[in-house]
N, C-alpha and C positions, 0 to 999 in steps of 0.2 A: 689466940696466937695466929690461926691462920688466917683470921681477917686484917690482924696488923698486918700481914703480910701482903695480902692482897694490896691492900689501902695504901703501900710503902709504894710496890710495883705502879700501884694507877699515879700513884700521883710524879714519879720518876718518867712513870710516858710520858705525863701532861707536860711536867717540864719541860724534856726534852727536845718537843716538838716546837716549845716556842723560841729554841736558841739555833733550829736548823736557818742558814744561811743560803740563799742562791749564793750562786758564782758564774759569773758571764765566762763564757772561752770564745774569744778571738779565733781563726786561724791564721798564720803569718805568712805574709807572700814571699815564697822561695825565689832567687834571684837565679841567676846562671852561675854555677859553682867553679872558680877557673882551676881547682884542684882534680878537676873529671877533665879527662884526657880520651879521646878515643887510640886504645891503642894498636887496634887492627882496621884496614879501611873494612868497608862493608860493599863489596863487588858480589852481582847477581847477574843472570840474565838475560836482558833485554830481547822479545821476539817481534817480528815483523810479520804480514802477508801482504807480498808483492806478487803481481797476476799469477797466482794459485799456487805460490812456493813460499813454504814458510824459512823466513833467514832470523840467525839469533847473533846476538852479540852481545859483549860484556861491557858493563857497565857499572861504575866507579862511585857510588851514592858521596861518600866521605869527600873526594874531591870533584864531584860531576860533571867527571868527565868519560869520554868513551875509551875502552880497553881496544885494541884490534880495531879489524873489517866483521861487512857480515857474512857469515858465513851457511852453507844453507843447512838448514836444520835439520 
């Protein structure tokens, strides 16, 4: 009994092995999404040194442009 058993098992491996399949996977190039919106600008920033005084200013990444003057740091 327990060799039919064994002998059931082995030969259910062997099968098996011979119906495993590869599968190739691609990755798909993601486009620019127009349903993504930025919905806050992203302003940070911006510092300067000018003869030994550091001046900062704000600065507008979303539309690049400058916020203000500079102002000294």
């Amino acid at each position: 009994m327990k060799k039919t058993i064994n002998s059931i098992l082995l030969l259910t491996l062997i099968l098996s092995c011979n119906f495993i399949q590869t599968i190739s996977v691609f990755a798909n190039e993601i486009g620019p999404n127009p349903a993504i919106e930025a919905r806050a600008d992203i302003i940070e920033w911006r510092y300067k040194l000018e003869n030994g005084r550091v001046y900062k200013r704000r600065y507008n990444y979303t539309k690049q442009k400058w916020i203000g003057d500079w102002i000294p740091a």
